[in-house]
N, C-alpha and C positions, 0 to 999 in steps of 0.2 A: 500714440497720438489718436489713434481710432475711438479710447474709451474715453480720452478726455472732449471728443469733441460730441459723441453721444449721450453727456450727459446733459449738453445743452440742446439738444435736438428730443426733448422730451416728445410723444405721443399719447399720450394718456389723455381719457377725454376731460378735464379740467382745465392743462392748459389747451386742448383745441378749442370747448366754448370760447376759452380768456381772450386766446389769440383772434378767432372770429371775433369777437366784440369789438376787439381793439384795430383789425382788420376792417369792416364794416364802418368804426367810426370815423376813419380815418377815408373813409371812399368815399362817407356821406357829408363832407365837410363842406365840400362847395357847393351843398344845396340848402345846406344850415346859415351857411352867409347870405344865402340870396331870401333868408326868411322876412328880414326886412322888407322887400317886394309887398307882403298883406299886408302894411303895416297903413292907415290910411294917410293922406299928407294932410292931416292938419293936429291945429295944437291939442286935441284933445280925442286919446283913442279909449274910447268902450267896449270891454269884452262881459263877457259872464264870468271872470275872474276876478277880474282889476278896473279900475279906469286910470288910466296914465296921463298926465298933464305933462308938456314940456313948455317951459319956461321960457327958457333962454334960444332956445332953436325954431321955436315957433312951428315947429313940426315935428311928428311925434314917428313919421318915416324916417326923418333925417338924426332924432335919436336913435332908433334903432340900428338904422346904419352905421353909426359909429359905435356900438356896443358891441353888432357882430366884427366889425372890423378889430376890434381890443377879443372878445369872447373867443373867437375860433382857432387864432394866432397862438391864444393861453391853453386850450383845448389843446393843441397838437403839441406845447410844450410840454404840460402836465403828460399828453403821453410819451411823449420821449423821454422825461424824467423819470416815471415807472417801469419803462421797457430798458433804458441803456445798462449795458455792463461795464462799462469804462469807470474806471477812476476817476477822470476827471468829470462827474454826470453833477456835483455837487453846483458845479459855475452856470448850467442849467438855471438854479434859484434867482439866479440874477435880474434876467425876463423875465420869469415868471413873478416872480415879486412888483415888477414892473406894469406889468399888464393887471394885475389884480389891484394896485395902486389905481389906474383909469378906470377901470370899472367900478370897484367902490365908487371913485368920485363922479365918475355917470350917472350910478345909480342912487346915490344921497341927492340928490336933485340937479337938474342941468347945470353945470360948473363950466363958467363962461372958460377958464384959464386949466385945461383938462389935464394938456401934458406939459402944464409949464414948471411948476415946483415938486414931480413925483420925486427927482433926482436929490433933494433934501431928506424923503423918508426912508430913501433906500440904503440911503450912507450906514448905518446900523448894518444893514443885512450884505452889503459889499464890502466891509470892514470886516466882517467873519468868515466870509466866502473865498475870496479871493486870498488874503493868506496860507489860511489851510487848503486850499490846491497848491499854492505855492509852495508851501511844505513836505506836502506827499510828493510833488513831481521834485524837488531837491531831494525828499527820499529816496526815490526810485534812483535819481540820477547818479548819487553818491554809491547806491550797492551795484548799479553798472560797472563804475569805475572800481568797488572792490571785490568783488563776484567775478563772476564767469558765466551769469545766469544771463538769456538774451531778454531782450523788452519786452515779448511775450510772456515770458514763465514771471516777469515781477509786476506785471497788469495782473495777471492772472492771481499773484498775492492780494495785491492790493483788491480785487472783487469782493465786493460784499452782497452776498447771494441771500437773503431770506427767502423762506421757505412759500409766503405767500405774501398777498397786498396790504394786511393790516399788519403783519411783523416787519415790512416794509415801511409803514406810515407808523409805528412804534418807535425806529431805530431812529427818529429823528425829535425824538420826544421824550 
């Protein structure tokens, strides 16, 4: 038990940067939402970047507000999808596909109707998601009933471990 639990208890300095970073992002979240705050209240904000016009909001704070409010949410998704070990991390996609649906449409110009028709573009990506966990947790559950192995050692089958972040973002491609 000792060696299988030390293999996820790496130390090496690669994943301590990773984990700092992911550590850190994860601290700095609620001062990334309040970045709306410099954002000025009116229809029209100019930086040395961009200049951004809001539309339909007539404020280009109360855009932003609502962007961090979809961006941060998808932030802490996107890391929990990267970080989870579980089997079931695929139904994850679900939200996240969701949140990425709002901010696209944020960001194509102020979209008076933001979260009214996402749940039409998702039907695709919950139609493939939601099965297939349905499937593996009927897998699992059928070798319960014929095994002798407990819930733990058939998680631990079902883990799928790559090696780093882009053979991660490979395995779904």
């Amino acid at each position: 038990m000792t060696k299988q639990k030390s293999k996820f208890l790496k130390t090496d300095k690669k994943s301590l940067i990773v984990g700092s970073i992911v550590a850190t992002l994860i601290a700095i979240t609620p001062y990334l939402f309040y970045l709306y705050e410099s954002v000025p209240d009116t229809p029209v904000w100019n930086t040395f970047l961009f200049t951004y016009t809001s539309y339909n909001y007539q404020s280009a704070n109360v855009a932003m507000w609502i962007l961090t409010s979809k961006a941060i949410p998808l932030l802490l998704l996107l890391i929990w999808f990267f970080t989870c070990r579980h089997w079931w991390y695929h139904v994850l996609l679900v939200p996240i596909s969701m949140y990425i649906f709002q901010v696209f449409g944020l960001i194509n110009g102020d979209s008076r109707y933001l979260d009214e028709f996402q749940l039409i573009y998702m039907i695709p990506v919950m139609a493939v998601i939601i099965p297939s966990i349905y499937l593996v947790k009927a897998r699992i559950f059928n070798q319960i009933n014929e095994a002798s192995k407990s819930m733990e050692e058939l998680e631990e089958e079902f883990k799928m471990s790559p090696k780093n972040f882009w053979q991660r973002i490979k395995q779904y491609f």
